[in-house]
Steps between C-alpha positions, in 0.01 A plus 500: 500500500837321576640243241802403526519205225667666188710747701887479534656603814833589483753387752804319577430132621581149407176489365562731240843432384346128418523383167126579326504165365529329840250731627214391284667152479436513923148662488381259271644200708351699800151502379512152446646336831260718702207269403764230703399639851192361718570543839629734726890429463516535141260845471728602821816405287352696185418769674866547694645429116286837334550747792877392469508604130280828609799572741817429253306687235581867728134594393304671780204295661246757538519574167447105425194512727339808355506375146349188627184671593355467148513091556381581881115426388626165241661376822249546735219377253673201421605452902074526542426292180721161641394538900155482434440300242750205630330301746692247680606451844309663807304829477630785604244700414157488423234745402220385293657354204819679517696218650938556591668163570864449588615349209342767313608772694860335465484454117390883443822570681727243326289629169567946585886423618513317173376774273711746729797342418460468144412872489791576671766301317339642186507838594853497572632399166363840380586711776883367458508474118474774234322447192761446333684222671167345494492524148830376462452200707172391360682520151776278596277248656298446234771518245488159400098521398638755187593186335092448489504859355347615827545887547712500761600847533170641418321301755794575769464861427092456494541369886718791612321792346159361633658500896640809449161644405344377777574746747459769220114392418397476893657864504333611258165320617546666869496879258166389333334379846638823643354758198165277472427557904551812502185551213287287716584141412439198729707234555489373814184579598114360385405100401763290254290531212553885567878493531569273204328745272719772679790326373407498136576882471824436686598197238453739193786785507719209709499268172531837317795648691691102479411492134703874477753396695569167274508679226762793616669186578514314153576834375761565715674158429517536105640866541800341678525210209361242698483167300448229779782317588647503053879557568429613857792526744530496865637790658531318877489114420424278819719207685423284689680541848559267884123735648316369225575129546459541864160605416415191364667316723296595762133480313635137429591479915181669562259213287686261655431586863124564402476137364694356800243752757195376307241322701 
């Protein structure tokens, strides 16, 4: 199994010299304007925007495609879900009471470029941060809630830890699949009732081995004097440069041409 969400792929772009503040500052912008688009020009125009920040971000595309596999079947499902159960326009196809119309066909399009894109745009502010910048960015946006006594740091460092354990628990998930087949187990194979109690054996030394792993962790942390962020200093301390404000700059260009293209 190929996931690439969590995973940090080093290289030397534009997309990965950006500030990590304007990153998630432009990914969370991103995730809103998308909802803007509802006709061809505007999923056209979204669609030209992510492939040109999958280029500038030096990161290979067959390695973005394979790791999309895992969200092949959410894709497709969802592409399935909206075509036949949106039923305006003419018939396109009929078969019983399976019914495809053109406006349904054309919303499961609009609806799978949609979820693409957001996948996509995601992805990449993993695959061209570290864990650390992320942590460091989420900590300075939401700086101002510590005057609520919101943990900050603690739920900055929460975020990062849990993407960077991502990869390591579908690893380690792949292992247990692998050792489980090879005694005999089932898991693609029989009805659904069968392969979700297949699973269960596969969820029990998973939740053991994260539970191990968090705790090496925590242990690890307080043998280095970690105290959360209690007279913590930075040793690389971000600014803010010309890239980063360009970034926004062009999400703020981008919403307005999807509000001008809207029909």
């Amino acid at each position: 199994m190929e996931l690439i969400i969590g995973q940090y792929v080093p290289r030397s772009s534009v997309i990965h010299r950006l500030d990590p503040r304007a990153k998630l500052i432009g990914v969370f912008l991103y995730v809103i304007i998308v909802f803007l688009a509802n006709n061809w020009p505007t999923y056209a125009l979204l669609a030209v925007f992510t492939a040109s920040g999958v280029a500038l971000s030096n990161v290979p595309l067959r390695y973005i495609v394979r790791g999309l596999k895992p969200v092949l079947f959410l894709i497709v499902f969802t592409f399935v879900l909206n075509a036949l159960f949106t039923h305006q326009g003419p018939a396109l196809f009929k078969f019983g009471w399976l019914e495809l119309t053109s406006a349904g066909f054309i919303q499961a399009v609009f609806i799978s470029i949609r979820l693409l894109v957001l996948i996509v745009a995601t992805t990449l502010l993993t695959l061209t941060t570290t864990p650390i910048d992320i942590t460091d960015g989420l900590e300075q946006l939401l700086s101002p809630l510590k005057k609520l006594r919101f943990p900050v740091h603690e739920f900055a460092l929460m975020m990062a830890i849990a993407l960077r354990f991502i990869p390591t628990l579908v690893e380690e998930t792949e292992k247990i699949m692998k050792a489980q087949t090879a005694r005999g187990a089932e898991f693609s194979s029989g009805s659904l009732v069968k392969r979700a109690k297949a699973i269960v054996p596969l969820l029990v030394p998973l939740f053991v081995g994260a539970f191990k792993r968090a705790e090496e962790l925590a242990m690890a942390m307080e043998a280095r004097g970690y105290r959360g962020d209690v007279g913590r200093t930075k040793w690389r301390l971000l600014q803010w440069q010309t890239r980063d404000t360009v970034l926004l700059a062009s999400i703020a260009l981008l919403t307005a041409a999807l509000v001008f293209l809207r029909g």
